[in-house]
C-alpha positions in Angstrom: 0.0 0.0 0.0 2.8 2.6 0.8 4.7 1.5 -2.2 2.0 2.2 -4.2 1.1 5.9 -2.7 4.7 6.3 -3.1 4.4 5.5 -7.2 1.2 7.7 -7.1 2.9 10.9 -5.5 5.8 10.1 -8.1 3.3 10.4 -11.0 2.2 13.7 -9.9 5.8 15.8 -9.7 6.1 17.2 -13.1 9.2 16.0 -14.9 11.7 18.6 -16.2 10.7 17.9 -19.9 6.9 19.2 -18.7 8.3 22.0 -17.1 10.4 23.1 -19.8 7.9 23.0 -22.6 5.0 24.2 -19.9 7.3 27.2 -19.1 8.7 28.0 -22.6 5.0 28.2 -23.7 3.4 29.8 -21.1 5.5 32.4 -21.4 4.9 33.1 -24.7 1.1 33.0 -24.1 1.7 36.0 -21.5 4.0 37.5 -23.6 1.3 37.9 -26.5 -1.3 39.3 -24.2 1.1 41.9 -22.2 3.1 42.9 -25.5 1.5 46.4 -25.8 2.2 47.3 -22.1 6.0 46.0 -22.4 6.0 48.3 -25.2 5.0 51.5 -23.3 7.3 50.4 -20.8 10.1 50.2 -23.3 9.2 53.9 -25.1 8.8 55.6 -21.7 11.8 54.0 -20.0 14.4 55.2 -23.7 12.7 58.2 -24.5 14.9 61.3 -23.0 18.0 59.1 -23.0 19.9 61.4 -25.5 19.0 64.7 -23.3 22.5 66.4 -22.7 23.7 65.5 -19.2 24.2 68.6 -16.9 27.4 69.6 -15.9 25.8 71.0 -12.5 24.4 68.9 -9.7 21.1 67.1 -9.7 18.0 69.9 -10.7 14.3 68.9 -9.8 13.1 71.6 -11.7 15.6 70.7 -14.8 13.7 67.6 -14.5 10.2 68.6 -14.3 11.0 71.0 -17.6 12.4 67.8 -19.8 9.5 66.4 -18.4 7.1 68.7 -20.2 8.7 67.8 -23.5 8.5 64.4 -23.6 6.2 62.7 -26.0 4.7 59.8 -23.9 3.0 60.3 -20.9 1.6 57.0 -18.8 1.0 54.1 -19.8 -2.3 54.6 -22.2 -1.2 57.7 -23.3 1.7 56.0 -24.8 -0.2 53.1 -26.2 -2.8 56.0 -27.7 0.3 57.9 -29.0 2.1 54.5 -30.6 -1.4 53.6 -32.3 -2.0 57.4 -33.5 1.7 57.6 -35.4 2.5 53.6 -36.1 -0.7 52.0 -36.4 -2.0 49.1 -33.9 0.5 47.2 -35.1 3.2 49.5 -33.5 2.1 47.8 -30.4 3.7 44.9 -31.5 6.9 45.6 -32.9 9.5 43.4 -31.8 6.9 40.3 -31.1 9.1 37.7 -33.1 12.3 38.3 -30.9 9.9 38.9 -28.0 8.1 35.0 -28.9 11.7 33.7 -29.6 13.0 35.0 -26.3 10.1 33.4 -24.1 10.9 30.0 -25.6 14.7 30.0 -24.8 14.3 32.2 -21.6 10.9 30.9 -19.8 11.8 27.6 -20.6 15.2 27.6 -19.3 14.8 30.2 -15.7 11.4 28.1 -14.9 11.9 24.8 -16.3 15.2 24.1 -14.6 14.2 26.3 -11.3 12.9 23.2 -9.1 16.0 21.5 -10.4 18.8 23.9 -9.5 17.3 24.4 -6.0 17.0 20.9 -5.5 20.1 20.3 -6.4 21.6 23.3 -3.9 19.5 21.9 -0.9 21.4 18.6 -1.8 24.9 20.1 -2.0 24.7 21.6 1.2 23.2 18.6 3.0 19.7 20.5 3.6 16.2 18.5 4.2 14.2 20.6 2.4 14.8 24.0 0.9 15.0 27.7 2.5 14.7 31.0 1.4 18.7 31.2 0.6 18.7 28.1 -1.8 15.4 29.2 -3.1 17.4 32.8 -4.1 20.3 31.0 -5.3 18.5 29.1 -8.0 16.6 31.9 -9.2 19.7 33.6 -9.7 21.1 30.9 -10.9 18.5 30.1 -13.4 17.6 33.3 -14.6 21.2 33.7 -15.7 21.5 31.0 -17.2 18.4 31.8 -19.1 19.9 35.3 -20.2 23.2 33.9 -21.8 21.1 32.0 -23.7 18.2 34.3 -24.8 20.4 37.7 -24.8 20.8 38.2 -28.8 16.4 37.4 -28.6 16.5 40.6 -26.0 18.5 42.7 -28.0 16.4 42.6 -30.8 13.2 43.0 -29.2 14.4 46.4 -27.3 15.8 47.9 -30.8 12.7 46.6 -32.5 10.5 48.0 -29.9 12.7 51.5 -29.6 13.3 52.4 -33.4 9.6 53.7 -33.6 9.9 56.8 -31.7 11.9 58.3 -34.2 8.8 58.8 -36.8 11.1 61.3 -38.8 14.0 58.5 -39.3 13.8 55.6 -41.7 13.2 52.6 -39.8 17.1 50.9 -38.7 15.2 47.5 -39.2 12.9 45.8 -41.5 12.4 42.7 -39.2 14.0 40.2 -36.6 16.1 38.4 -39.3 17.6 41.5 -40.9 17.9 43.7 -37.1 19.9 40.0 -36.3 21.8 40.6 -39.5 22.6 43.7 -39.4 24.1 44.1 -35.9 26.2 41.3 -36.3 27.2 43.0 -39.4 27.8 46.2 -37.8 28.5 45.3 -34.3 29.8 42.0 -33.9 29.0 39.7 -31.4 30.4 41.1 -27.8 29.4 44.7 -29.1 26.0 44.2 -30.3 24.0 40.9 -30.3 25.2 39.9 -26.8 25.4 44.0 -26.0 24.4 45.0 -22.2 25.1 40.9 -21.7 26.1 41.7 -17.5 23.3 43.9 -17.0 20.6 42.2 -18.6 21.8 38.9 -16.6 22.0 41.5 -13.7 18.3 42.2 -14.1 16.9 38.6 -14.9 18.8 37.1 -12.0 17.4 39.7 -9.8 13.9 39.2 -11.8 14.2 35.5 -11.8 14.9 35.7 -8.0 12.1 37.8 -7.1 9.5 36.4 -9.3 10.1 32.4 -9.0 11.1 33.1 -4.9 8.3 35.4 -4.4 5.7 33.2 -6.2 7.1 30.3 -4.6 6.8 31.4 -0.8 3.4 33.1 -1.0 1.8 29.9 -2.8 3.6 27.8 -0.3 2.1 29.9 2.6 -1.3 30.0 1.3 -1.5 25.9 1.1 0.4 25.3 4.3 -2.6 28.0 5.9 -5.4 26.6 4.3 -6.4 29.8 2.6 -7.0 28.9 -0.5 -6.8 25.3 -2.1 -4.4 24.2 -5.3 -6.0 25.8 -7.9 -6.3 29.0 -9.9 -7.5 31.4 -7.1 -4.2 30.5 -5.2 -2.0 31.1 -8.6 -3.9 34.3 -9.2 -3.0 35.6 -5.7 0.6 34.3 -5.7 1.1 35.5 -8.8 0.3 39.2 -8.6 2.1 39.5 -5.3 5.4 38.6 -7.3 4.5 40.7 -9.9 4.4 43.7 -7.3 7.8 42.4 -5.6 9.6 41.6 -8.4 8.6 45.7 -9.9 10.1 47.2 -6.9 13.1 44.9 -6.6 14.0 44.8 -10.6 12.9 48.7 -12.0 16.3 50.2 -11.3 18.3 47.5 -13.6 15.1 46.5 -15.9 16.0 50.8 -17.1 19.5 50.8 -17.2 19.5 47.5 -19.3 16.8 48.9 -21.7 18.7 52.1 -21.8 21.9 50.3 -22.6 20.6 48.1 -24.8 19.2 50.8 -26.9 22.2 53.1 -27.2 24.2 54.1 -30.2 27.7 52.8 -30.2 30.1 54.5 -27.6 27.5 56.5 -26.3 27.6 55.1 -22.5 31.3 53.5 -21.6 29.4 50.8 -20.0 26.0 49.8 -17.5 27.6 51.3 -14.7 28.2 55.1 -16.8 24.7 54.6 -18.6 23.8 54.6 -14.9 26.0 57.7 -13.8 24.4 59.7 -16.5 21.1 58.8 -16.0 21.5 59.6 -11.9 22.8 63.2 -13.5 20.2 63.4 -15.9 17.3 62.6 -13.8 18.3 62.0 -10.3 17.4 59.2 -8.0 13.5 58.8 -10.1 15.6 58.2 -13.1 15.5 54.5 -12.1 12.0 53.8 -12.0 10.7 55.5 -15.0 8.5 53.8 -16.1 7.4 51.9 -13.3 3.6 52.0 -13.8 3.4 50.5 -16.7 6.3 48.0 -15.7 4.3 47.1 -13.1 1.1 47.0 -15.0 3.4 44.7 -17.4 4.9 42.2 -14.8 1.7 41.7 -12.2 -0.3 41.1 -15.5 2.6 38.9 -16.9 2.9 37.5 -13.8 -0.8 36.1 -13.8 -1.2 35.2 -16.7 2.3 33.1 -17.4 2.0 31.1 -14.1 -1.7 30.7 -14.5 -1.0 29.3 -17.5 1.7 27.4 -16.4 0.3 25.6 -13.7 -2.8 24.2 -16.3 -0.2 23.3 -18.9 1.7 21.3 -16.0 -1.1 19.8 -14.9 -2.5 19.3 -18.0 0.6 17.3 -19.3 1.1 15.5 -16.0 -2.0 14.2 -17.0 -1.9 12.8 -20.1 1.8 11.2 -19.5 -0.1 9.0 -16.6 -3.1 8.6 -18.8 -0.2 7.3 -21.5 2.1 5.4 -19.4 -0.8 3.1 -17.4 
């Protein structure tokens, strides 16, 4: 009787295979859905970033003056303002990187997640896991994840960025010819993997909050009772790590779009593209943007582990239905 509980409970822990292809593809799911709003995050977070630095110290009221020029404002004004000048589809410029990106970078940061901390809690002679092995394989995972997807991220943000100038010819025709002609232009270490460190900065801290926070608030709310298994608990769990991961990740998430997006040997590195923007816009600088980020990751957030959770499920269930 115990054996065979034993080779029930067994049936029911999702191998990695289902957890990459769940993760891969709900990702991409969520991905379609919250495109628009990752776009206004992307235009409100660049535009500005060509503003002359002051010489002087920090001015507020500098600040509030560039403010007035700027040409997106929120989050719907800038979807409003993208549809006005580029059409709906504006909204979804970059989506083929953005699709092709999910599929490395889901797949890899949550498929392998349950792995890596498994394997840490293991290393270290743990029974069970803990809040410090659970952080260590987000990191862990979401880096990986970025080494992997980073030429995918690249594109996107220039795809998603070359819009704004509406007086320019567009840099890009597509995916495969912005992939083309980087390479061509900028090589490998200067422009497909370009802003590698703080993009693997950002999706290790991302990673870390989202899967952690996720992780710990579902956890609570089964070990309480609150709610059972099921999409009410995912929905919860889900928009608190949305919220958690927005406040943790906002300050890199801008600096790697900003970086990302720049002309050649216009920022000496992440860490100067930060200098200037602390110049440029002070402290605030580093969560432009954060509304719709937000709006963007609790929404992502719901949808992609939503999503995921049914597609586990739902696969779990048809490899037992197929191996009895």
């Amino acid at each position: 009787m115990v054996q065979v509980q034993k080779q029930q409970d067994q049936l029911m822990v999702p191998t990695t295979g289902v957890r990459l292809v769940s993760g891969g593809l709900a990702g991409c799911f969520a991905d379609i859905l919250t495109f628009p709003l990752d776009m206004a995050k992307v235009r409100l977070q660049v535009q500005g970033e060509n503003a002359a630095a002051s010489k002087s110290s920090f001015s507020f009221a500098k600040a509030r003056q560039q403010k007035k020029n700027f040409r997106y404002r929120g989050v719907f004004g800038t979807i409003k303002t993208i549809v006005r000048e580029e059409g709906p589809r504006g909204l979804y410029n970059g989506l083929t990187p953005g699709l092709q990106r999910q599929l490395c970078f889901c797949a890899v940061r949550i498929g392998l997640y349950e792995n890596i901390k498994e394997y840490y809690s293991a290393f270290l002679g743990l029974e069970g896991v803990n809040i410090y092995t659970r952080i260590a394989a987000g990191v862990t995972s979401g880096g990986l994840a970025v080494i992997i997807a980073q030429p995918t991220d690249v594109v996107k943000v220039r795809l998603q960025a070359q819009g704004m100038h509406t007086s320019k010819p567009k840099r890009y025709t597509g995916a495969y010819h912005a992939y083309k002609t980087i390479f061509k232009e900028e090589g490998v270490k200067r422009g497909l993997w370009k802003g590698a460190v703080p993009n693997i900065t950002r999706n290790a801290v991302v990673t870390a909050s989202e899967l952690v926070s996720y992780d710990m608030i579902k956890e609570y709310i089964l070990t309480n009772n609150f709610l059972p298994d099921a999409l009410p608990c995912h929905f919860v769990s889900a928009f608190g790590a949305g919220f958690i991961t927005t406040v943790v990740a906002s300050p890199v998430d801008v600096v790697k779009t900003r970086f990302m997006n720049s002309a050649p040997g216009q920022y000496n590195g992440a860490l100067n593209c930060a200098a200037k923007m602390f110049r440029e816009g002070g402290p605030m600088a580093f969560y432009k943007g954060f509304f719709p980020n937000f709006m963007r990751l609790g929404a992502w957030n719901i949808v992609m582990f939503v999503t995921f959770e049914q597609l586990k499920r739902f696969l779990m269930e048809h490899r037992n239905k197929y191996a009895s």
